[in-house]
N, C-alpha and C positions, 0 to 999 in steps of 0.2 A: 502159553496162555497169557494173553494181558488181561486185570484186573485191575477197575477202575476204583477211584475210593467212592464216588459217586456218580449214579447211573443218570443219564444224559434219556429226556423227556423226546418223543416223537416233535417237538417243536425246537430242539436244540438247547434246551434252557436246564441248568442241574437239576437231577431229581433226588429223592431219596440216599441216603448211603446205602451204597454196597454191602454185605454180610462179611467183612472181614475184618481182622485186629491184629496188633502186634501181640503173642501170645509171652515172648520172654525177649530180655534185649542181651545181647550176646557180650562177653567181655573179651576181646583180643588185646592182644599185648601192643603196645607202641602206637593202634591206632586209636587214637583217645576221638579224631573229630570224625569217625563214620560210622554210623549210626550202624549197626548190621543184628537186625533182629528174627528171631523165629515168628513167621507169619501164621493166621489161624485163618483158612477161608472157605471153612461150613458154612454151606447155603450163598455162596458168591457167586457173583455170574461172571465169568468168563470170557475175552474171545479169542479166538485161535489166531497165532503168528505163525505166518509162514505156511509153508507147505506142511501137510502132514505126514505124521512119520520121522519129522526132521528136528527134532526138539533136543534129542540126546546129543545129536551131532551139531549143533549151534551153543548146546550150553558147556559141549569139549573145549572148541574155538574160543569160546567165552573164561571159561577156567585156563587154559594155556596163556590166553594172553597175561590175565589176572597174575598166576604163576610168576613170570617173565617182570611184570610191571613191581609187585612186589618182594623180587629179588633184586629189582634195582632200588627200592627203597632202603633194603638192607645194605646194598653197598653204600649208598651216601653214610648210614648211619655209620657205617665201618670208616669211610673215607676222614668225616668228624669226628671218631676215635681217635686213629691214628694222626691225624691234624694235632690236637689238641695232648695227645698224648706225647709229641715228639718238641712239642712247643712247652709243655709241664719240665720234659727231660732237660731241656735245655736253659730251663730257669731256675730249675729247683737247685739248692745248692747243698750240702748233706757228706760229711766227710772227706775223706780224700783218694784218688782215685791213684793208680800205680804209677800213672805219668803227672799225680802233683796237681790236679785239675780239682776241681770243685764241685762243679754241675754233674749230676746223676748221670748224662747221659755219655758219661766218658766210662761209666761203670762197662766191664765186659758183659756183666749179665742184663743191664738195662738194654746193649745195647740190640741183644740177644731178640729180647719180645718184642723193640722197636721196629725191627727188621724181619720177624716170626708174622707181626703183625702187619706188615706193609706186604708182606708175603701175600698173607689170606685175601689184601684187600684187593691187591692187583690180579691174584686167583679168580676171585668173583667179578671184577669188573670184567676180564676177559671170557667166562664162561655166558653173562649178561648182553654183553653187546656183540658177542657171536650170534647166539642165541638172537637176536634182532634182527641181524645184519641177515641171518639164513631167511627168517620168518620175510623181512623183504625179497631176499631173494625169489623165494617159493612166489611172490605175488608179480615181480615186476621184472625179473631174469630173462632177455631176448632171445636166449638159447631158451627151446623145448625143454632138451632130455636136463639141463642145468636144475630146469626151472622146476620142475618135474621129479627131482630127487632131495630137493631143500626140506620136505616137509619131511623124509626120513631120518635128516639129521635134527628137525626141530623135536618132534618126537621123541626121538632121545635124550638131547640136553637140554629139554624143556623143564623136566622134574626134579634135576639137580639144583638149576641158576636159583628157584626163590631158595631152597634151605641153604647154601652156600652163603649166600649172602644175610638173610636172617641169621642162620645160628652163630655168625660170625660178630656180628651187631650185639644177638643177645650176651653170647663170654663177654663180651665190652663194656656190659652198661654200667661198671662203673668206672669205664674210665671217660663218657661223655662229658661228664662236669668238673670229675675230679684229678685229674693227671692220670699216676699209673692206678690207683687206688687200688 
């Protein structure tokens, strides 16, 4: 269904508002600048997109890609973790390490998470840009039977790539601004 906020006059010129409202605005984590709120549209007119019948299977396509797109945001955040955490290790200076060194990141155990965490990040970037790489496949693969079985691998490692990459962001957040914190 599209839903207009204001209904359009048989002469083409805005009419009236539509019967709809933002009924609550939604709080997500991380995305502070998009707007995502619960809609109220008692007594709204309506028009129909697309074929009918086809609504669940456009708002799947819709949600997969979304999926995919916001496991890639999680990987950057992961990617500036690990950046900014292995840049903290190698400035920070804090006792002394068994080979006589200074900086943290000579520690065994620093060097432990630096590399636990390079781990995860290259984890999700590969689970991500597969993930992509198939979803192209399925659309523009010159082999048929290729092209033709893409969407069963997307399917699958579609519902993994966003929480790989979020929940990997989220254990992180605080080492975005603060080294290892």
């Amino acid at each position: 269904m599209g839903v207009r906020k204001f209904l359009v006059n048989q002469a083409g010129s805005l009419g009236g508002r539509n019967k709809l409202h933002a009924a609550a605005i939604e709080h997500k984590m991380g995305i502070n600048a998009s707007c995502t709120c619960v809609m109220q549209f008692d007594g709204a007119k309506g028009w129909m997109v697309g074929a009918p019948n086809t609504g669940i299977q456009n708002m799947f396509v819709m949600m997969n890609l979304a999926r995919i797109l916001v496991g890639l945001q999680g990987l950057g955040q992961c990617e500036l973790a690990t950046q900014n955490a292995i840049r903290y290790a190698q400035e920070r200076k804090q006792g002394k390490a068994s080979n006589g060194k200074e900086q943290i990141i000579e520690h065994a155990d620093v060097r432990r998470m630096l590399l636990q965490m390079n781990a995860t990040t290259e984890g999700a970037r590969v689970l991500a840009y597969e993930t992509g790489m198939y979803v192209d496949i399925a659309k523009h693969h010159a082999d048929a039977p290729v092209r033709e079985e893409a969407p069963d691998w997307v399917d699958l490692h579609t519902p993994p790539a966003k929480p790989r990459g979020t929940e990997a962001a989220a254990e992180r957040g605080g080492v975005l601004g603060k080294g290892l914190a």
